[in-house]
C-alpha positions as CSV (number, residue, x, y, z in Angstrom):
1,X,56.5,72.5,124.5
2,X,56.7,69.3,126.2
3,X,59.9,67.9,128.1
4,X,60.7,64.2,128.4
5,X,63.6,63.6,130.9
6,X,65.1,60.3,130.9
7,X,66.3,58.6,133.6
8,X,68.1,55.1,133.6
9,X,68.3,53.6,136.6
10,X,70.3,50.0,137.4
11,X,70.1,49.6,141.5
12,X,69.5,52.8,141.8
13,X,67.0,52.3,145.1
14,X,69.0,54.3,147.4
15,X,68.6,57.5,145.1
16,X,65.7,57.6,143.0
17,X,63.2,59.4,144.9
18,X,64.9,61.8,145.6
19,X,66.1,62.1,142.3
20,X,62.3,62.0,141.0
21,X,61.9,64.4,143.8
22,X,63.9,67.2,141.9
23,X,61.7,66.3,138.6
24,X,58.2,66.7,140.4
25,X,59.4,70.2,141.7
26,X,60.4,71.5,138.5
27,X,59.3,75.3,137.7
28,X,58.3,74.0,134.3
29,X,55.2,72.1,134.6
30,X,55.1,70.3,131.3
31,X,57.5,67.4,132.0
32,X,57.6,63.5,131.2
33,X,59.7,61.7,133.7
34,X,60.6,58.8,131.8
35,X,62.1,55.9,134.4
36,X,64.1,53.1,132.6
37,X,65.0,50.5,134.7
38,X,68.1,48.4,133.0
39,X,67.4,45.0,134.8
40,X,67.7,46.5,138.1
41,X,68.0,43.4,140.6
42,X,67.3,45.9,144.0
43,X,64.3,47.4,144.6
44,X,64.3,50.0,141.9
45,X,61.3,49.1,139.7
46,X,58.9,48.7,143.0
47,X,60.1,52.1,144.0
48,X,59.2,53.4,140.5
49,X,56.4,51.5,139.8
50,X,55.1,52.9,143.2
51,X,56.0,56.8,141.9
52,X,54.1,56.0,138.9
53,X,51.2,55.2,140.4
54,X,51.3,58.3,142.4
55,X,52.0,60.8,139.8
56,X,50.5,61.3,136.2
57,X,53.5,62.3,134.4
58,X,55.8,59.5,135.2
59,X,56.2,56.5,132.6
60,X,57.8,53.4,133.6
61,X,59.9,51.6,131.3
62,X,61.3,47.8,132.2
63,X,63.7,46.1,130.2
64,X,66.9,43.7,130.4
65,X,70.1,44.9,131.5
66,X,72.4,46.3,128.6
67,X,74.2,49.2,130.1
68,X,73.8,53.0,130.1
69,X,74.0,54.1,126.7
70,X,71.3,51.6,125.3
71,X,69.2,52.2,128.8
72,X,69.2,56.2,127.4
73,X,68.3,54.3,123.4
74,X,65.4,53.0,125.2
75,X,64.4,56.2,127.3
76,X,64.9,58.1,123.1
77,X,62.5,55.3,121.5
78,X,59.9,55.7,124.1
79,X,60.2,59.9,124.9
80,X,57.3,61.5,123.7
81,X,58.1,65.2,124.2
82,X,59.6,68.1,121.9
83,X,62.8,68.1,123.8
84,X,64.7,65.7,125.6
85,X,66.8,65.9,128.8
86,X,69.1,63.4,130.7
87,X,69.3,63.4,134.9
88,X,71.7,60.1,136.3
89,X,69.8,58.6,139.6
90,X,72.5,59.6,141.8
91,X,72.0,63.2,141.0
92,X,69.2,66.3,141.3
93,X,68.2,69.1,139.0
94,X,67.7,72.1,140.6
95,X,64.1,73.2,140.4
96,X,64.5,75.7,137.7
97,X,66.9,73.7,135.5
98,X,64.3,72.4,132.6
99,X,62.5,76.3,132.2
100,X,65.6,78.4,132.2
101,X,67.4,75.6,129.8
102,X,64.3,75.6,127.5
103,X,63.9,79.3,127.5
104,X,67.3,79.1,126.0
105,X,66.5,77.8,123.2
106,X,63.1,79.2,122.3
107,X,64.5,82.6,123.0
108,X,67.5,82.2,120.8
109,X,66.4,79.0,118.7
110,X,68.9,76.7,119.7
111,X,68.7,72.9,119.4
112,X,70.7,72.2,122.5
113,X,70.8,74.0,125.6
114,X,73.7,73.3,128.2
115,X,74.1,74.8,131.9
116,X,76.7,74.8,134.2
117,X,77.0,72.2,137.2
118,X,78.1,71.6,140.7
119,X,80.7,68.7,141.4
120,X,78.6,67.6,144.9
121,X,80.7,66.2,147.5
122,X,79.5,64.7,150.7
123,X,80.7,68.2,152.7
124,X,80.8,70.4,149.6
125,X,79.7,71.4,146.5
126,X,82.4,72.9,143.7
127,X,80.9,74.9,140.5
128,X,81.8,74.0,137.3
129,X,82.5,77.1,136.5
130,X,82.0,81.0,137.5
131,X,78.2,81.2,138.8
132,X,77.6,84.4,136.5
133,X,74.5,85.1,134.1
134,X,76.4,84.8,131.4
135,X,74.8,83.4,127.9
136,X,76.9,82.3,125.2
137,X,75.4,81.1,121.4
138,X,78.0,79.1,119.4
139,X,77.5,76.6,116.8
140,X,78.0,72.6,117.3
141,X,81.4,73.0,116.2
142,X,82.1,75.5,118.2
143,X,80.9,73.3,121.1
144,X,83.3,70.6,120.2
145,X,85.6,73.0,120.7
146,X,85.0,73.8,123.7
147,X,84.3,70.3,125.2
148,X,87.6,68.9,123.7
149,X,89.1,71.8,125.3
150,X,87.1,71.4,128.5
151,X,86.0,74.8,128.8
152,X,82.5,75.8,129.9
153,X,81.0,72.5,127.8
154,X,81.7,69.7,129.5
155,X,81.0,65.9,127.7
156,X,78.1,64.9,130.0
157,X,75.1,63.7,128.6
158,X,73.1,65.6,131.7
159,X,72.9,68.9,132.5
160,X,71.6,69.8,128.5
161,X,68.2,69.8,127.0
162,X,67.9,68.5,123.2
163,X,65.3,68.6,120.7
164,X,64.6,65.2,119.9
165,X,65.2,65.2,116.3
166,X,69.1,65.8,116.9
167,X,68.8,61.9,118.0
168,X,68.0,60.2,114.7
169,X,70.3,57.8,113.5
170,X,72.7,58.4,116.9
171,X,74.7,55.2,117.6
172,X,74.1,53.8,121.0
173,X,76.8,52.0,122.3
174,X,76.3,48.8,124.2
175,X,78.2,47.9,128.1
176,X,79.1,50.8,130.4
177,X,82.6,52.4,129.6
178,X,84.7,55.7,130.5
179,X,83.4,58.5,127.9
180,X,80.2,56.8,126.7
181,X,78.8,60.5,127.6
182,X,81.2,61.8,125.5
183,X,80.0,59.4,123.0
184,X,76.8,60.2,122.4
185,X,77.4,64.3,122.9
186,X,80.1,64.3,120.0
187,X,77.3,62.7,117.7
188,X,74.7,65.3,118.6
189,X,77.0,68.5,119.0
190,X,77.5,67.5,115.2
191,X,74.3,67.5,114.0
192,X,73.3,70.8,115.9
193,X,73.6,74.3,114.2
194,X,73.1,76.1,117.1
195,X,74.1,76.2,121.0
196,X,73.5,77.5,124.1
197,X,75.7,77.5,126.7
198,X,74.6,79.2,130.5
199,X,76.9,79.7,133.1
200,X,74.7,79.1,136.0
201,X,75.1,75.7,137.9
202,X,72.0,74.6,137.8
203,X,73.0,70.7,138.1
204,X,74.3,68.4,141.1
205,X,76.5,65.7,139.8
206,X,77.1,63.0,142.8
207,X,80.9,62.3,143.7
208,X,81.1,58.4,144.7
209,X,83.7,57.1,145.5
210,X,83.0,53.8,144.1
211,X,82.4,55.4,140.5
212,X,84.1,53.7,137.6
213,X,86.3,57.3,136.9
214,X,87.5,56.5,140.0
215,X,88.5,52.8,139.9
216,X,91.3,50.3,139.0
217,X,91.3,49.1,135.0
218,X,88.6,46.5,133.9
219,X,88.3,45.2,130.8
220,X,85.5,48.1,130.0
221,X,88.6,50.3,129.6
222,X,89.3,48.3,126.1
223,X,85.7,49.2,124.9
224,X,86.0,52.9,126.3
225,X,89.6,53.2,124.5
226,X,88.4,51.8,121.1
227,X,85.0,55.0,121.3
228,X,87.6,57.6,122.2
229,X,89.9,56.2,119.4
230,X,86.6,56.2,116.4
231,X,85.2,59.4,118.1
232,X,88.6,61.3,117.5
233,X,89.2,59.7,113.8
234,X,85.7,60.8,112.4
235,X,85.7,64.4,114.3
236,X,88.9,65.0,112.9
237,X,87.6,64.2,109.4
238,X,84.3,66.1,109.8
239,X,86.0,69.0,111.4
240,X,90.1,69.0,110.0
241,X,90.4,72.5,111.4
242,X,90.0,71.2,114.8
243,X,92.0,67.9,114.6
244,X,94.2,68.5,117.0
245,X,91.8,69.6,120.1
246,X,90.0,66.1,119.4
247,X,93.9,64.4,119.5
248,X,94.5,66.3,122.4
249,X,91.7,65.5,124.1
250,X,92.0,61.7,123.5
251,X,95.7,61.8,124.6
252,X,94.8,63.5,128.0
253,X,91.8,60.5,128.4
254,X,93.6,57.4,127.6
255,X,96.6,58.6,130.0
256,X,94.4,58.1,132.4
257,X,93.9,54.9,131.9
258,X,97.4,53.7,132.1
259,X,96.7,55.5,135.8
260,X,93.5,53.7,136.1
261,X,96.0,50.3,135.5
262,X,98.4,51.2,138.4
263,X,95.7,51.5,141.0
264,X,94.5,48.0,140.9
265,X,97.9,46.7,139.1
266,X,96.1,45.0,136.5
267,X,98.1,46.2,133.5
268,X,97.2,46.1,129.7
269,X,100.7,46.1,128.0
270,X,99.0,46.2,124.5
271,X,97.3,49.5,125.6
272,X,100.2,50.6,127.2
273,X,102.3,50.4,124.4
274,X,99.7,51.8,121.9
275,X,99.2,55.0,124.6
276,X,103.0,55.7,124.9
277,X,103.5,55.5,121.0
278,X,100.3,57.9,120.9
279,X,102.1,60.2,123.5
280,X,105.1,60.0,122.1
281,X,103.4,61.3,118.4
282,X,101.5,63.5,120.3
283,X,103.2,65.3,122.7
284,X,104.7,68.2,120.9
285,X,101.6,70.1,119.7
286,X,99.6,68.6,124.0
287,X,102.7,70.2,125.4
288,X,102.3,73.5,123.9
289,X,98.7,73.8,123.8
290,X,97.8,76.7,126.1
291,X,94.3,75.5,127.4
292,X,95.9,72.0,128.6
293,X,96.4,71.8,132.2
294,X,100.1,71.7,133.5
295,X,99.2,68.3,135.2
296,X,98.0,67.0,132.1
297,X,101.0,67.9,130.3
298,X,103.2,66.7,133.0
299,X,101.7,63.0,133.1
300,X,102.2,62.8,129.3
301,X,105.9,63.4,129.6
302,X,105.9,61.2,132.5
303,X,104.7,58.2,130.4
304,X,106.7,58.9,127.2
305,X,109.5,58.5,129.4
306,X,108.1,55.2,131.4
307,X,104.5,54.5,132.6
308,X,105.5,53.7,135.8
309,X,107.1,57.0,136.5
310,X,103.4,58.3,135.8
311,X,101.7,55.3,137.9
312,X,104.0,55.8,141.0
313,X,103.4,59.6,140.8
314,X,99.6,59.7,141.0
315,X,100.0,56.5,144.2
316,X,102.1,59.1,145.5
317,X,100.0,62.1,145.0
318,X,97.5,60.2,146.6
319,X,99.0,58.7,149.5
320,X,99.9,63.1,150.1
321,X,95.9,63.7,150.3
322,X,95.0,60.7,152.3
323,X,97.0,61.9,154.8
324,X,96.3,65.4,154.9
């Protein structure tokens, strides 16, 4: 079986070797590293036209900039293996990732395979979850579950291998917004009868603190609000039984956001307003929900009260950690 992994790259010189680095070392030897380079303006696409020279199995795509989720459309269109696999050029697989993940599937004939992670700080590295060998077969609805509930799946795009037929007719969004992963995983988890979940990290997703999860609000946010918004409508009417782990879920997301509005000050009132009538809607069946994290449950009560008493509690929280 052959492997294409996709990689979309936009000014990613700093990190793409030794993201391709990871790739070339892979235990699995029958690999496509498919480079797409979204209109880079650095000097990406010299670095990766250079690795393709030097290395058989690496295809270089060029095209204008459009954003991540139409950069991975492209890396789709062009992929010419069985299975398909996402890595972001600020990250690394580690050199087993691709066999143990496809073994996965032949063994138990799953469409999608998904492994556990590290969060990888500049000092240290935190698991996703409990490095055991445990092995875990559920359906796609089943993995909604647990994604929405954010336990063991997580709604990254990386750190899974798919067979490509699960991406016919996926939508592709265009731009770069908060939860265009989960995007794109919602679609395929759909479509997938069976998955494979392994405990063991066996992926290093890069901590920066310049990341968009990480900055003020931007206009993206209005784009990334309107996907979680459809996402949630049409999983609750393809899966009623689970409606309110998808609500949930969307609740604890655009909360955020007003958060996201507080840090730069650049508020949305519109949004704010819609999110606070959500929460207010909402909150009964977030506040008892047992796998929701206290936090979570306290910032929604916080902002169905008044958004600034949620704003000026995270400045506050993080004012705390910048001084310790």
């Amino acid at each position: 079986m052959k492997i294409t992994v996709i990689i979309p790259v936009y000014n990613g010189e700093a990190y793409l070797e030794n993201c391709i680095n990871s790739l070339l070392n892979q235990t699995y030897n029958n690999i496509e590293i498919l480079i797409v380079n979204d209109g880079s303006t650095d000097a990406t696409a010299q670095i990766a036209h250079k690795l393709q020279k030097e290395h058989s199995n690496i295809v270089l795509v060029n095209k204008k900039n459009a954003g991540l989720p139409q950069a991975r459309k492209t890396g789709v269109e062009h992929a010419t293996g069985d299975y398909i696999g996402f890595v972001d050029v600020d990250d690394w697989a580690e050199p087993n990732m691709f066999e143990l993940l496809l073994n996965a599937c032949e063994k138990n004939h799953g469409q999608i395979a998904c492994c556990g992670f590290y969060w990888q700080y500049v000092k240290k590295k935190i698991p996703s979850n409990k490095n055991t060998e445990e092995c875990l077969c559920i359906t796609g609805s089943e993995a909604l579950v647990y994604m929405n509930t954010r336990q063991k799946i997580f709604p990254f795009a990386w750190n899974k291998l798919y067979k490509k037929e699960l991406f016919t007719d996926i939508h592709f969004s265009f731009g770069n917004f908060i939860g265009e992963d989960y995007d794109i995983t919602s679609q395929v988890f759909s479509k997938a009868a069976k998955v494979i979940w392994l405990s063991k990290p066996l992926y290093h997703y890069i901590q920066l603190p310049n990341s968009m999860s990480r900055g003020g609000y931007t206009k993206d946010y209005i784009t990334a609000y309107n996907n979680y918004e459809k996402n949630c409508n049409w999983l609750s009417k393809l899966y009623p039984e689970h409606k309110t782990y998808f609500e949930n879920y969307f609740l604890t997301e655009i909360t955020s956001f007003a958060v996201a509005m507080g840090k730069n000050n650049q508020y949305n009132y519109e949004m704010l307003r819609n999110i606070k009538n959500y929460a207010l809607t909402h909150k009964k069946q977030y506040i008892y929900a047992k796998y929701v994290a206290f936090k979570y449950k306290i910032s929604v009560m916080a902002l169905c009260f008044n958004y600034k008493i949620l704003i000026n509690g995270y400045k506050f929280i993080s004012w705390c950690n910048r001084l310790l």
